[in-house]
N, CA, C and O of each residue as an XYZ file, in Angstrom:
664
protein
N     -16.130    -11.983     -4.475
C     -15.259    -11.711     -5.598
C     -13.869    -11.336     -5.067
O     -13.867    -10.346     -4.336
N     -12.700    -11.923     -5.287
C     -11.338    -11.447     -5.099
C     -10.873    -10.750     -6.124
O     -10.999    -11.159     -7.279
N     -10.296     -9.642     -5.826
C      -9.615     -8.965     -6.419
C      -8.139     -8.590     -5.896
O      -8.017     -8.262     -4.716
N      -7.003     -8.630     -6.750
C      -5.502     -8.744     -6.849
C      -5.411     -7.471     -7.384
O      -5.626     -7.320     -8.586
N      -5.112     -6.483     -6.642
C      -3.772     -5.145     -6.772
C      -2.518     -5.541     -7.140
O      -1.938     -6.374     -6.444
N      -1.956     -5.050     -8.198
C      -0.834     -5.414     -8.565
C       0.143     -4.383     -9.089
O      -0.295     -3.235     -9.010
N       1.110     -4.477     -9.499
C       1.939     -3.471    -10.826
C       1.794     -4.196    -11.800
O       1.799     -5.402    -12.049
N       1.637     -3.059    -12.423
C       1.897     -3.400    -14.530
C       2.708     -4.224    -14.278
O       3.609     -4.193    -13.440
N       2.335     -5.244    -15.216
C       3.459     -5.768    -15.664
C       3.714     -5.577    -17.386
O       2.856     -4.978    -18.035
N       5.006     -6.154    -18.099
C       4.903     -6.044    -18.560
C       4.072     -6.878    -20.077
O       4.343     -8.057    -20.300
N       3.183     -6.184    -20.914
C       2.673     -7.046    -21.895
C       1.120     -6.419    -21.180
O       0.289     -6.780    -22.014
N       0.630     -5.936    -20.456
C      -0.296     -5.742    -19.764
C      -0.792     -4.332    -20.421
O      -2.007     -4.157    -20.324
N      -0.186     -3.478    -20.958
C      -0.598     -2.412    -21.995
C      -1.970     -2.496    -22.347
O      -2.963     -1.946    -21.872
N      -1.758     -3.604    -23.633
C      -3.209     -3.272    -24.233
C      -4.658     -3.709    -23.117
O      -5.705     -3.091    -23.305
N      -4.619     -4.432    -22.365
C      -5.533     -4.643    -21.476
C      -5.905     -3.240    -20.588
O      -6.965     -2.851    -20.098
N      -4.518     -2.657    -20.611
C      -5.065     -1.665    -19.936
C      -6.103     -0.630    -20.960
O      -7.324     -0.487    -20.897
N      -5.286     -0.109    -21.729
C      -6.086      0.647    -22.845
C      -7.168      0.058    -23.075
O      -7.923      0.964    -23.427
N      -8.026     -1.412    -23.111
C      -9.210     -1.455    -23.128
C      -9.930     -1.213    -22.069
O     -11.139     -1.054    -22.241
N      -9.446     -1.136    -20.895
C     -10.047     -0.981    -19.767
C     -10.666      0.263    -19.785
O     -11.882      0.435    -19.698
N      -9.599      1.358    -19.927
C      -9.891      2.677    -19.983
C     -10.529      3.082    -21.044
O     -10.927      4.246    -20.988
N     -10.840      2.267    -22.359
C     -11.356      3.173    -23.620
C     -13.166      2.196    -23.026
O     -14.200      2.834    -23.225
N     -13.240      1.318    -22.624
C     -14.661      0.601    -21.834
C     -15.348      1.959    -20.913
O     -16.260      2.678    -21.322
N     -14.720      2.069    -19.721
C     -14.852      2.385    -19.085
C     -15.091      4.195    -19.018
O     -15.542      4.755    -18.019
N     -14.699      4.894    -20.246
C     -15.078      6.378    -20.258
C     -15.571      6.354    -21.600
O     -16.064      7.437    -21.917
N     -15.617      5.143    -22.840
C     -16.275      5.189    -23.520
C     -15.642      5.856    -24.992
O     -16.257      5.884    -26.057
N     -14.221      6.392    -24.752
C     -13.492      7.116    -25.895
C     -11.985      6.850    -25.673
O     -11.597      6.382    -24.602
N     -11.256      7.104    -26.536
C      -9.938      6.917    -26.021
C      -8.921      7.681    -25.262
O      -7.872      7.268    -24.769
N      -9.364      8.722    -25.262
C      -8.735     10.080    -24.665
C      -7.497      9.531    -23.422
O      -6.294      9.786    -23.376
N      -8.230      8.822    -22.632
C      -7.720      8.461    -21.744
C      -6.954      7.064    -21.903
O      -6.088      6.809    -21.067
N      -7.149      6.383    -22.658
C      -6.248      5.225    -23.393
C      -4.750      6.166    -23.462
O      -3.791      6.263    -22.695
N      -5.005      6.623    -24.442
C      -3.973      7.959    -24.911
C      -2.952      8.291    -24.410
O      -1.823      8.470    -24.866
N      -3.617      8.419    -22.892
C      -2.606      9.626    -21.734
C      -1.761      8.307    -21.072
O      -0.590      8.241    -20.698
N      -2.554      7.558    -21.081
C      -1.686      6.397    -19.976
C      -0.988      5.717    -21.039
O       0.015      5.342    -20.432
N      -0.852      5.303    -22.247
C       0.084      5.593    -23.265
C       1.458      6.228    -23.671
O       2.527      5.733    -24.031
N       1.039      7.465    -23.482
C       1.985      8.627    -23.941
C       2.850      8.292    -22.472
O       4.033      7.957    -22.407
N       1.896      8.488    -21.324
C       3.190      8.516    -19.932
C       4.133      7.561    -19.885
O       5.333      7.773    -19.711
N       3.491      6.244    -20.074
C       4.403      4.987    -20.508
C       5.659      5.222    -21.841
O       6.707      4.587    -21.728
N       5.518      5.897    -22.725
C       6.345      6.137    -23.970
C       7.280      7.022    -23.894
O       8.334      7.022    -24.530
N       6.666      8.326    -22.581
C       7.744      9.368    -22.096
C       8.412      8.800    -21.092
O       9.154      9.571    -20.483
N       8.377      7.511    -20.666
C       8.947      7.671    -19.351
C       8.284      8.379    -18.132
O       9.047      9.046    -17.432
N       7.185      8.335    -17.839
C       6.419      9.786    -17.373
C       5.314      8.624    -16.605
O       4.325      9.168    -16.115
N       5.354      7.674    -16.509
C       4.642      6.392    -15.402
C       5.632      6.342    -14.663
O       6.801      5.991    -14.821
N       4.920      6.813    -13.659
C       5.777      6.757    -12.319
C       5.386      5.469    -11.490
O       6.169      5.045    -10.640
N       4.590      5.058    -11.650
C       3.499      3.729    -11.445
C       1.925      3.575    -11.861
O       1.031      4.408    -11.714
N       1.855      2.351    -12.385
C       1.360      1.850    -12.808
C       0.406      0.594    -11.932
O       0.848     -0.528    -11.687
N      -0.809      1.026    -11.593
C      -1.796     -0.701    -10.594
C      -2.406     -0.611    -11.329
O      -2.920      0.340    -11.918
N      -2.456     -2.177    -11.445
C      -3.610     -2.892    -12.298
C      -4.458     -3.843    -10.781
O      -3.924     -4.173     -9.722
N      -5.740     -4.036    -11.185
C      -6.836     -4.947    -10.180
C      -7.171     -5.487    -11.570
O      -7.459     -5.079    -12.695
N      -6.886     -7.170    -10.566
C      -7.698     -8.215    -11.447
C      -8.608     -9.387    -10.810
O      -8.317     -9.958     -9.759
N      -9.549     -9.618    -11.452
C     -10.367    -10.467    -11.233
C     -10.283    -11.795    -12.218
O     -10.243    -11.913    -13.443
N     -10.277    -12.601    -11.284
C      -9.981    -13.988    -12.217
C      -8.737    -14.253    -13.089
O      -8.650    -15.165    -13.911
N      -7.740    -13.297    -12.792
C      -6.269    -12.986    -13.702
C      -7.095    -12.379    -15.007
O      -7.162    -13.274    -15.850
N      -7.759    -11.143    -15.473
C      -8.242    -10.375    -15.996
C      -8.407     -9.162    -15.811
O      -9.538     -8.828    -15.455
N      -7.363     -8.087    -15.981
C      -7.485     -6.567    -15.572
C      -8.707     -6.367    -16.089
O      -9.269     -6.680    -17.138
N      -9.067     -5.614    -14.853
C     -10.554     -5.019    -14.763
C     -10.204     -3.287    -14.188
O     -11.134     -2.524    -14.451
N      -9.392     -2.843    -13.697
C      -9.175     -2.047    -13.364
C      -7.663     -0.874    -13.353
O      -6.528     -1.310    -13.165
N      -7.852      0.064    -13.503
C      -6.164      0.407    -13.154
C      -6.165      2.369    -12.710
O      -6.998      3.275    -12.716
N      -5.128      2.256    -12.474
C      -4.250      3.991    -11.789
C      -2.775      3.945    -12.256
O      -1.802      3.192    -12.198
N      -3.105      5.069    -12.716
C      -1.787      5.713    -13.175
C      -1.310      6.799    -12.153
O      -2.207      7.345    -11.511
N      -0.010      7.190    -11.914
C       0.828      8.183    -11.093
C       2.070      8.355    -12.281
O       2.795      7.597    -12.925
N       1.838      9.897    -12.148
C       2.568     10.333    -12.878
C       3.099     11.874    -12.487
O       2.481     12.133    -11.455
N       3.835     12.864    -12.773
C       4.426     13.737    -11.515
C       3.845     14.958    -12.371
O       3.482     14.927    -13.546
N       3.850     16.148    -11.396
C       3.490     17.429    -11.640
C       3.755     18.276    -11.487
O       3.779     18.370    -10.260
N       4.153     19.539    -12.066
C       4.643     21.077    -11.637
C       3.717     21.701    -10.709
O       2.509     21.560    -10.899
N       4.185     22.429     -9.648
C       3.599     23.094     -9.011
C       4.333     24.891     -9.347
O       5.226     25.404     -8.672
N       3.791     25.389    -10.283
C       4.387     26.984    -10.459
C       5.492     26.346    -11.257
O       5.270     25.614    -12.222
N       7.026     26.739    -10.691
C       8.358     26.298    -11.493
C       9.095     24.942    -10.538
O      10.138     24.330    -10.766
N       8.054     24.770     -9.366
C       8.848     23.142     -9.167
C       8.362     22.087     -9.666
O       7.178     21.758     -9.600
N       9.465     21.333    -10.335
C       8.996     20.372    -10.964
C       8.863     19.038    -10.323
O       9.761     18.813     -9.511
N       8.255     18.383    -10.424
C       8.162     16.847     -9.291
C       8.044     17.517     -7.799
O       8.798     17.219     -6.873
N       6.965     18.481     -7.715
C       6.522     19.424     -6.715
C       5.537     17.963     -5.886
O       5.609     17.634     -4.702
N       4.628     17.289     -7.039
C       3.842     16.449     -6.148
C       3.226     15.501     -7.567
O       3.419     15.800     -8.745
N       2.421     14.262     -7.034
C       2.080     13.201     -8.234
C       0.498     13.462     -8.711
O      -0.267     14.165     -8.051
N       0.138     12.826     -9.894
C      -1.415     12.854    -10.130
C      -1.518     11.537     -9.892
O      -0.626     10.689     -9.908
N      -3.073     11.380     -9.591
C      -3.537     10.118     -9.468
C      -4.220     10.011    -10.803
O      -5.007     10.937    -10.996
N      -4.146      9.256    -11.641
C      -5.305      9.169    -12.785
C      -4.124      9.380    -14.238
O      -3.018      9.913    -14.317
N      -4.787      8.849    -14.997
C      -6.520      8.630    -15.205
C      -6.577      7.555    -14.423
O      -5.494      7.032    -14.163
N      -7.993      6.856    -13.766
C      -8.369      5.887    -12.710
C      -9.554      5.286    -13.883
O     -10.513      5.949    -14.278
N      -9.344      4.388    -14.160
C     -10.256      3.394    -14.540
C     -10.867      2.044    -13.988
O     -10.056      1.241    -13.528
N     -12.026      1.751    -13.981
C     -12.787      0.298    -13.667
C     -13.226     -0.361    -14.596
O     -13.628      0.582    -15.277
N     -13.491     -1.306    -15.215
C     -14.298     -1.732    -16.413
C     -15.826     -1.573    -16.196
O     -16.248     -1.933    -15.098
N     -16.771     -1.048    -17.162
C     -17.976     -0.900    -16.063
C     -18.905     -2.276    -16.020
O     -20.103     -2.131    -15.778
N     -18.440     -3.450    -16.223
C     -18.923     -4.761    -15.778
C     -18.607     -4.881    -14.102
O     -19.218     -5.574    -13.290
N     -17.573     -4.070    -13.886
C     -17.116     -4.305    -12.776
C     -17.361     -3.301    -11.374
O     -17.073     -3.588    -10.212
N     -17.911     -2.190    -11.828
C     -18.063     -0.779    -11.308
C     -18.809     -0.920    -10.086
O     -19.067     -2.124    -10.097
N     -19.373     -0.390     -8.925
C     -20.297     -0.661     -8.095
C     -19.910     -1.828     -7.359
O     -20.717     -2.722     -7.105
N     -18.175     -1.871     -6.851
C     -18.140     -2.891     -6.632
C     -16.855     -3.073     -5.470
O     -16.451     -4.109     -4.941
N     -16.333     -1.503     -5.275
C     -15.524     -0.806     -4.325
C     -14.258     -1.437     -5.137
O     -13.408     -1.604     -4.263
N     -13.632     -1.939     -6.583
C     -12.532     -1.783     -6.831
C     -11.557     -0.479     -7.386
O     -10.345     -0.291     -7.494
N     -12.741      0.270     -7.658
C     -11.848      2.083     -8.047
C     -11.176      2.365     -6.173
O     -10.102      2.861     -5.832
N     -12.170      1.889     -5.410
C     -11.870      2.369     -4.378
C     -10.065      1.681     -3.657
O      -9.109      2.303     -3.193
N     -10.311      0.078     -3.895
C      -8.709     -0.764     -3.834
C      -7.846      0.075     -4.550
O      -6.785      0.493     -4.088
N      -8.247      0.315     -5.596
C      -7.174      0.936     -6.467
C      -6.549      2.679     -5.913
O      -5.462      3.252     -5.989
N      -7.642      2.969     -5.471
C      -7.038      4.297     -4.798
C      -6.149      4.570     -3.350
O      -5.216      5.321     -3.065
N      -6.927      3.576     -2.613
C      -5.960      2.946     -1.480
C      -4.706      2.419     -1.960
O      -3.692      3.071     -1.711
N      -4.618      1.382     -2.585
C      -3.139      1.044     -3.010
C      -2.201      2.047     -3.638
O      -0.991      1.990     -3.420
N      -2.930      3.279     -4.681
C      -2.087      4.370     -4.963
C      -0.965      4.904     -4.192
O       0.244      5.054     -4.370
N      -2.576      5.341     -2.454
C      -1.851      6.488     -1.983
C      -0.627      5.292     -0.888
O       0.237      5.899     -0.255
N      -0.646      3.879     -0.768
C      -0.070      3.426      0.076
C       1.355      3.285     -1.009
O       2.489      3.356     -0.534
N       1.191      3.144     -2.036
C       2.271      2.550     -3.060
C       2.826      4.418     -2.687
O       3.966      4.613     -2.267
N       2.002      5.420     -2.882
C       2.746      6.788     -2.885
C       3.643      7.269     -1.081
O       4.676      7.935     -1.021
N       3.015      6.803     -0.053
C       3.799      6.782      0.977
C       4.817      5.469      0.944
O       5.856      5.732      1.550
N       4.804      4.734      0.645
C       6.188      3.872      0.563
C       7.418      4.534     -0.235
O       8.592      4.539      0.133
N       6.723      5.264     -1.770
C       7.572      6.205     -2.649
C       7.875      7.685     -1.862
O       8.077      8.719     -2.499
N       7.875      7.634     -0.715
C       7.920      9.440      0.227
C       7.302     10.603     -0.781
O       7.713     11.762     -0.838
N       6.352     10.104     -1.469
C       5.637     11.341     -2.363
C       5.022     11.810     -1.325
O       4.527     11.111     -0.440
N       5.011     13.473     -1.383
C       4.249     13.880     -0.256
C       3.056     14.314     -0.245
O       2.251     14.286      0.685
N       2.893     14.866     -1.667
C       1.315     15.691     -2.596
C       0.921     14.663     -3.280
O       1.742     13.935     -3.838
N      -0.721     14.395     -3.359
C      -0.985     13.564     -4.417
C      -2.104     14.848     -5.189
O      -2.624     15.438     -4.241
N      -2.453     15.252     -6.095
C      -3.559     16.011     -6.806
C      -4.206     15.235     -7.546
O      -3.524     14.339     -8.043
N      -5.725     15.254     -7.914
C      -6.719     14.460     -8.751
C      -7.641     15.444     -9.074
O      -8.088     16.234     -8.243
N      -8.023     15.425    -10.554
C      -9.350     15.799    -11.017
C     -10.492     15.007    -11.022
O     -10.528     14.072    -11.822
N     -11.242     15.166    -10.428
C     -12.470     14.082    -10.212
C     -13.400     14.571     -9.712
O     -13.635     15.762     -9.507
N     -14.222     13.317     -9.394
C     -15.540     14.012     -8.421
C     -15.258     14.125     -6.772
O     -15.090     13.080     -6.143
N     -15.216     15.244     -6.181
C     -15.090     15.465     -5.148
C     -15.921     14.568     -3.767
O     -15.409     14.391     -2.662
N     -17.032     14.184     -4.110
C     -17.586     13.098     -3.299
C     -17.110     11.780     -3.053
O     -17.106     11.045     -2.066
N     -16.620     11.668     -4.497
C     -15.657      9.975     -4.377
C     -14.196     10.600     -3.615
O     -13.462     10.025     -2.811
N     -14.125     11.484     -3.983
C     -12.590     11.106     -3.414
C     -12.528     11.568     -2.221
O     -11.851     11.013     -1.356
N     -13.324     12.800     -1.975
C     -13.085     13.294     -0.565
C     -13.124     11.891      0.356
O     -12.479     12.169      1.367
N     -13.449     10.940      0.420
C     -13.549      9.794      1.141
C     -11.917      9.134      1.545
O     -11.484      8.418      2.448
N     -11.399      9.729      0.488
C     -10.071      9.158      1.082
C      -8.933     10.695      1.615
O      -7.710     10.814      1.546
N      -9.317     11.043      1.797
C      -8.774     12.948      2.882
C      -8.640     14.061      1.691
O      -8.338     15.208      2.022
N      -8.900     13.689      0.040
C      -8.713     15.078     -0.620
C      -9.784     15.902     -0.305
O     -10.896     15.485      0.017
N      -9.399     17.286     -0.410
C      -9.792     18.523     -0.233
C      -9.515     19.277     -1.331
O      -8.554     18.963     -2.033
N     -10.467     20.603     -1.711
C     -10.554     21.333     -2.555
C      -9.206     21.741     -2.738
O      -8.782     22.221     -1.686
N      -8.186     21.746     -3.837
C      -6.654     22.126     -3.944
C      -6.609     23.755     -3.277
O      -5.627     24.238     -2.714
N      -7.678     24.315     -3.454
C      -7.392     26.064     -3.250
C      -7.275     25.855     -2.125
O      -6.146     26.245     -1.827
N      -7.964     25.303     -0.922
C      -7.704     25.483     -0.081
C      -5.832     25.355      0.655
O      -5.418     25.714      1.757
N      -4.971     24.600     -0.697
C      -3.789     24.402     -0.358
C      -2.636     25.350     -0.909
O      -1.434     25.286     -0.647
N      -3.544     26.571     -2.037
C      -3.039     27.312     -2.516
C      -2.556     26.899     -4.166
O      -1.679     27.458     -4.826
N      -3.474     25.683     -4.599
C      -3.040     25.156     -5.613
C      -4.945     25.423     -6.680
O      -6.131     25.618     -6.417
N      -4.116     25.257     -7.781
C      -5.082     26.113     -8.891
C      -4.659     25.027     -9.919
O      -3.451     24.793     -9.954
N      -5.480     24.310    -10.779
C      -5.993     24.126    -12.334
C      -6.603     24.038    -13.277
O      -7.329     23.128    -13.677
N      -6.254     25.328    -13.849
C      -7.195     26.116    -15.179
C      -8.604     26.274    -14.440
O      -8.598     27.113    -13.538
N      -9.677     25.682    -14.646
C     -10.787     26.454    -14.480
C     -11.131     25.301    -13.397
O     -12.312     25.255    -13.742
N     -11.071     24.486    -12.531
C     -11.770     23.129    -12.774
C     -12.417     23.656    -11.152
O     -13.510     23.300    -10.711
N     -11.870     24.167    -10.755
C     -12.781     24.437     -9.449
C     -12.412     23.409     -7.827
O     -11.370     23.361     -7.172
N     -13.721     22.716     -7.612
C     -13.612     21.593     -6.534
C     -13.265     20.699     -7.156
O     -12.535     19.945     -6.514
N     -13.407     20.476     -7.922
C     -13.257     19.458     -8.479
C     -11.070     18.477     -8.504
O     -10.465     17.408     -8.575
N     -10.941     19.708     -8.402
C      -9.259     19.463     -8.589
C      -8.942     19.793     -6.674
O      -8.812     20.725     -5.880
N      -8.947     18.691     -6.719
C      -8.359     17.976     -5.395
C      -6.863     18.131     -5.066
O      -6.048     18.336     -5.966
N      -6.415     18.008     -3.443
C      -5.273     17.219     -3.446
C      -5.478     16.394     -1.491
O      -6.366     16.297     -0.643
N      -4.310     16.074     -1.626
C      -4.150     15.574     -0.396
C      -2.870     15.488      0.073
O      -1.927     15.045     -0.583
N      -2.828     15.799      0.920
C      -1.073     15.936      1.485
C      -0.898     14.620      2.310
O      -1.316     14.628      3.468
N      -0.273     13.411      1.776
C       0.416     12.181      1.766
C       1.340     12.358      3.446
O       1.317     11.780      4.533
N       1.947     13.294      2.937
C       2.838     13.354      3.948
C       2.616     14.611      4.731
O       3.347     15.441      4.192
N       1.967     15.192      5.751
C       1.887     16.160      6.525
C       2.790     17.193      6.016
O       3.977     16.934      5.821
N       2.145     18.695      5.722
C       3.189     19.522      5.816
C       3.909     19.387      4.256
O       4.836     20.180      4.092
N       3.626     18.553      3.177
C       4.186     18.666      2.059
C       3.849     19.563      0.880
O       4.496     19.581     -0.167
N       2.699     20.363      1.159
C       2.378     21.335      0.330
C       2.544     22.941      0.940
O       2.040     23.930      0.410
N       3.445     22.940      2.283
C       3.881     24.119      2.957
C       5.107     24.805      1.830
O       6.077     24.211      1.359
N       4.746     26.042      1.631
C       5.523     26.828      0.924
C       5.410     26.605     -0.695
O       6.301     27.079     -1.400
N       4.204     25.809     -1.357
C       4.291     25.729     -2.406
C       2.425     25.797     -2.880
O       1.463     25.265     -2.326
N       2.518     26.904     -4.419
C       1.041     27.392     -4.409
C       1.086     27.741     -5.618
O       2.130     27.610     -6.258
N       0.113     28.184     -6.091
C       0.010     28.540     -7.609
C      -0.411     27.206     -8.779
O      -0.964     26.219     -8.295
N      -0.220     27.222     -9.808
C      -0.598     26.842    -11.248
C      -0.008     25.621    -11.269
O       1.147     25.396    -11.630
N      -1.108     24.533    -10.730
C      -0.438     23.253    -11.304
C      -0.550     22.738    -12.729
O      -1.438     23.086    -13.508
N       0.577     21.747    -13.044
C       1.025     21.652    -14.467
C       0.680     20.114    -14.415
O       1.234     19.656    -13.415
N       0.132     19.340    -14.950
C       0.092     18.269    -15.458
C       0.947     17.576    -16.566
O       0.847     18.297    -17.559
N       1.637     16.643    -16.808
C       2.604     15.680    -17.500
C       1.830     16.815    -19.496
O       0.626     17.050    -19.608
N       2.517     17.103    -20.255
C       1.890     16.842    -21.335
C       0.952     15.905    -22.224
O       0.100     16.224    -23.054
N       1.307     14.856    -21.862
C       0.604     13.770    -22.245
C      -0.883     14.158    -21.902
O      -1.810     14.213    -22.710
N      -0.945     14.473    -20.256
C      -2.620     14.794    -20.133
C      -3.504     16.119    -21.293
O      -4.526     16.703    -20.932
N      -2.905     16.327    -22.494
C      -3.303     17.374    -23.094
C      -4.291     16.273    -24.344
O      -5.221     16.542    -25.105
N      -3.708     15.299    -24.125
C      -4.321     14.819    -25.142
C      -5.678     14.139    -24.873
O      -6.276     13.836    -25.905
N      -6.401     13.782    -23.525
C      -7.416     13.814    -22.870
C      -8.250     15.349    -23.404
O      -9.331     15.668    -22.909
């Protein structure tokens, strides 16, 4: 099976929103990758396709750390279609993130997820970086992109508004 990493393009919207309302089963997350696109607040946008058919996508979008703002990026929401799941394209898609995020000199990336999937690509528990959101535990990841980019910065990360509606 080939699969094509790409950027949004444009007209590619609603494909995405079905991807993501398939794939978690509600729209919540349709929603957020929505709203970021409408605020200006998509910092990038990959789509994976199979057969010229998005099957997959990642959103990056930026985050407060305490009172700095564009302190570091989120990865997500991360969607697969689940025809397609079990099939290492969440995984393309996360590689291309963090490579699309070192070409952009982002230095923090943070994710809420499952810590088993992602720890595979270097995230670590955020506390251990001095970073905290709301209750979520291990689960709220980060990874320092760029060596040394989460030195001197700790406390209450803030997510885009848009993620409120998830």
């Amino acid at each position: 099976m080939k699969v094509l990493i790409r950027a949004e393009q444009p007209g590619d919207d609603e494909d995405i929103s079905e991807v993501h309302i398939r794939a978690f089963g509600r729209t919540a997350e349709a929603a957020v990758v929505e709203s970021l696109r409408g605020q200006g607040a998509l910092l990038a946008s990959l789509v994976a396709l199979v057969r010229d058919r998005i099957v997959g996508h990642v959103a990056l979008s930026p985050v407060e750390i305490s009172d700095s703002p564009r302190a570091a990026v989120a990865l997500g929401p991360l969607a697969v279609d689940p025809e397609h799941q079990g099939r290492g394209i969440g995984g393309m898609l996360v590689d291309a993130f963090l490579q699309h995020c070192r070409v952009r000199d982002e230095g923090l990336v943070v994710v809420l997820g499952y810590p088993d999937y992602y720890s595979r690509f270097g995230f670590t528990p955020a506390e251990r970086l001095g970073l905290h959101y709301r209750d979520a535990g291990v689960a709220f990841q980060a990874l320092e992109v760029r060596p040394g980019a989460a030195d001197g910065l700790s406390g209450e990360v803030r997510y885009h508004p848009a993620f409120e509606l998830a």
